[in-house]
C-alpha positions in Angstrom: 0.0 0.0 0.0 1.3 3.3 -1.1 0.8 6.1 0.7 1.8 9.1 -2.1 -0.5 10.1 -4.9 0.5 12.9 -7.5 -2.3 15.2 -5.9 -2.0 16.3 -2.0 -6.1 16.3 -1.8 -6.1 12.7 -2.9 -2.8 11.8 -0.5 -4.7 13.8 2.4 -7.7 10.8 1.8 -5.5 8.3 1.1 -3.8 8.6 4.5 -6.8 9.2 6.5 -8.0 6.0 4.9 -5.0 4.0 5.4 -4.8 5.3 9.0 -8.6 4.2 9.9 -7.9 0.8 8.8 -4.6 0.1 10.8 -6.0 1.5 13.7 -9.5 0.1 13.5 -7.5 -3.3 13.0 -4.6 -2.8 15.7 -7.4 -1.9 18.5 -9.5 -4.9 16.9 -6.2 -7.5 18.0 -5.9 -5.4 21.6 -9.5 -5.0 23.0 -9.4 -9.1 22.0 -5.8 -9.7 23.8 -7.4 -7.3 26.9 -10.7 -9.4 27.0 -8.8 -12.7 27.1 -6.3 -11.2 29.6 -9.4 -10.2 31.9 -11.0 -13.5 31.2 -8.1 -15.6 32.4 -7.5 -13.1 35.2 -10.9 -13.8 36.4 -10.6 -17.2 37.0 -7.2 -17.0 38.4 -8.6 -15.0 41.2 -11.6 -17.2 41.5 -8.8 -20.2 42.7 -6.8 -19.9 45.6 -4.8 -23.3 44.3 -4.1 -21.2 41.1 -3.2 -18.2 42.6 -0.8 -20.2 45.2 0.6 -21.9 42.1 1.3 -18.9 40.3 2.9 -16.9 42.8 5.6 -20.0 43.2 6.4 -19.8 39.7 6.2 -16.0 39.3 9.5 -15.4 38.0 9.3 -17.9 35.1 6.4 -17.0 34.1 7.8 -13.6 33.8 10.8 -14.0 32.0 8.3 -16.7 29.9 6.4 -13.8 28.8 9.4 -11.0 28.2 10.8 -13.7 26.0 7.7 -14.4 23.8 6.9 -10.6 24.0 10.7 -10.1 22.3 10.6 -13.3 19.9 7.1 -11.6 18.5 8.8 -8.0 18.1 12.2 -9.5 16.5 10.7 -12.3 14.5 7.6 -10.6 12.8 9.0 -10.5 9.6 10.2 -14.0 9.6 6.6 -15.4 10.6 3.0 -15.5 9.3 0.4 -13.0 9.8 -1.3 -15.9 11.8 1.5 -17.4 14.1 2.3 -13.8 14.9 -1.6 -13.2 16.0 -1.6 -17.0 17.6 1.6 -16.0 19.5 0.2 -12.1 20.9 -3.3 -14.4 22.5 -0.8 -16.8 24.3 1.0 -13.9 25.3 -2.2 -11.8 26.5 -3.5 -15.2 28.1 0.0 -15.8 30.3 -0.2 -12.5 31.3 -3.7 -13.0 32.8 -1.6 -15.4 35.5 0.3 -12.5 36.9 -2.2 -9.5 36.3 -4.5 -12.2 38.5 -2.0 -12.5 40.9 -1.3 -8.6 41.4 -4.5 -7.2 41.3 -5.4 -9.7 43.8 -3.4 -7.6 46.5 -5.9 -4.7 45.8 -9.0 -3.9 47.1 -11.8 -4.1 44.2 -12.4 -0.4 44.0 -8.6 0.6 43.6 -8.1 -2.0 40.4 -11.7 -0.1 39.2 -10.4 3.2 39.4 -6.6 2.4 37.8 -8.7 1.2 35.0 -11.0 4.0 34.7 -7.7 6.3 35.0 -5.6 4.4 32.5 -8.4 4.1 30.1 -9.0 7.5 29.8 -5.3 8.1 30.0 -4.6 5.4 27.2 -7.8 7.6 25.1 -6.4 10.7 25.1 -2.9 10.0 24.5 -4.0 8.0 21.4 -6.4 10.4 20.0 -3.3 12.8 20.2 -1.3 10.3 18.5 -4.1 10.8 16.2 -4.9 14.1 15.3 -1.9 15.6 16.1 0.1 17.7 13.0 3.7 17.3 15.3 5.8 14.3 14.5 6.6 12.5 17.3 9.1 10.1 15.7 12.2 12.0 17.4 11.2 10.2 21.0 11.7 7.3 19.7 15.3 7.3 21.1 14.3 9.1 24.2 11.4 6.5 24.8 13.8 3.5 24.5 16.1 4.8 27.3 13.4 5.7 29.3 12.3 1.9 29.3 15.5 0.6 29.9 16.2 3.0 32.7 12.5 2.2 34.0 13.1 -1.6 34.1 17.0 -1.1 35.8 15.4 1.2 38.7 12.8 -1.6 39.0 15.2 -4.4 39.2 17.1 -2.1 41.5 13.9 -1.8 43.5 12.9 -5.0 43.9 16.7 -5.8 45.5 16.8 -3.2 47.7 13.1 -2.1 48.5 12.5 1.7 48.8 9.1 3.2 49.2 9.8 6.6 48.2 11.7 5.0 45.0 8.7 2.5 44.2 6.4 5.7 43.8 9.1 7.6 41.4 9.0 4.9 39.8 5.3 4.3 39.4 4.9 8.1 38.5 7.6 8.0 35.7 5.6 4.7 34.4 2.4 6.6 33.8 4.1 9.2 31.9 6.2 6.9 29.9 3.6 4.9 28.7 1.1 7.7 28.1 3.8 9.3 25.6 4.3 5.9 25.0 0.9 5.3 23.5 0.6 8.8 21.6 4.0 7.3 19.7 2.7 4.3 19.0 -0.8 5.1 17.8 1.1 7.8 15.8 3.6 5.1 13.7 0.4 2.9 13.4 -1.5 5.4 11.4 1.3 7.3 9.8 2.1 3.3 8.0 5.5 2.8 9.5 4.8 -0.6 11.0 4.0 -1.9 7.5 7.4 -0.9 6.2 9.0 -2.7 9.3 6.8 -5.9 9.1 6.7 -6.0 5.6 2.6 -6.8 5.5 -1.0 -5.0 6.6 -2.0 -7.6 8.1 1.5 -8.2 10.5 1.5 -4.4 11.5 -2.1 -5.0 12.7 -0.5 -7.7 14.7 2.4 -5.8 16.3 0.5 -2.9 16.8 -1.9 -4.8 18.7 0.9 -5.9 20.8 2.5 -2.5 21.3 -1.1 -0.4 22.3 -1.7 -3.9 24.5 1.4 -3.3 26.7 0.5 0.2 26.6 -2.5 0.1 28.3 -1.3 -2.6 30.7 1.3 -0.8 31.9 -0.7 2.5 32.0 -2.6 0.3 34.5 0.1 -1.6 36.6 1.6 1.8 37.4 -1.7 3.7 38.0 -2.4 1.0 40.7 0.5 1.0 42.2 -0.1 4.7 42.8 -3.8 4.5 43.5 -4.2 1.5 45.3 -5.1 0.4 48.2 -3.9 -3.2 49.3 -5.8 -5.5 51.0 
């Protein structure tokens, strides 16, 4: 799909078009990954067994997930349309385990209102993404040392436990991933995943997967700043 035509009226159209379908396709593959994530999540907390079972074998299952995450980002191009699409499910379905698992140590009306928060969060930012005339391909760079220095204070964290470092922490994530999700929704709808994947139908797929951990980050941090444990 091109996305230049000799006259800037019909390239205007043609980019609005192209940008309605990605999107409208990427958010199809998300909301479905977010239902099944909820889905699994829901019986996870229904069973202490499974709850038990999955805190034993949290880290695992973590490092299970960051590697299937990475082999769908790095090997998109290699794969079909439909392993790629089989592999983001299993991935939103794993990821049900541990979302089950954390939200379980918050009371029901602090998980409501992180996801209230981070879906209106996650909407705006993507509606910016959007309609906004700016380019915000420059924080790409930025972005990918802000993750990286995200996940090292985490690590750091979780060794050497520091509330007032925690909540830093939490508060850089929500703005990370809100600028986060303006960028992403932006390279969706500008056409750039297509040139990276090669296919329509495999930029769907990894932007599903991008907006996906998005949003679920959005929400992660949001609770740790908003919620109350049990």
């Amino acid at each position: 799909m091109t996305f230049q035509t000799t006259s800037q009226g019909q390239a205007d159209v043609r980019v609005s078009g192209a940008a309605v379908a990605f999107l409208s396709q990427a958010f199809l593959w998300m909301f479905a990954g977010l239902l099944l994530t909820a889905g699994v999540t829901f019986i996870v907390q229904s069973s202490p067994s499974v709850l038990e079972t999955v805190a034993g074998a949290w880290l695992p299952i973590v490092f299970g997930q960051l590697g299937l995450a990475w082999a769908i980002g790095l090997g998109i191009r290699r794969m079909s349309a439909t392993l790629a699409l089989g592999l983001f499910f299993v991935y939103a379905a794993t990821l049900g385990f541990t979302i089950g698992l954390i939200v379980s140590l918050y009371t029901g009306t602090s998980v409501f209102t992180a996801f209230l928060s981070a879906s209106a969060m996650f909407g705006a930012a993507g509606i910016y993404g959007v309609v906004t005339k700016r380019s915000l391909a420059g924080l790409g760079g930025i972005l990918t040392i802000g993750i990286f220095g995200l996940i090292a204070a985490s690590i750091v964290n979780l060794i050497l436990p520091n509330g007032a470092l925690g909540w830093i922490i939490s508060l850089i994530g929500v703005v990370l991933f809100t600028v986060l999700t303006a960028y992403d929704t932006q390279r969706i709808a500008s056409g750039q995943l297509v040139a990276v994947t090669g296919s329509a139908e495999k930029a769907a797929v990894l932007g599903a997967l991008q907006l996906y951990l998005d949003f679920v980050n959005l929400f992660l941090f949001l609770l740790r700043l908003l919620g109350n444990r049990r």
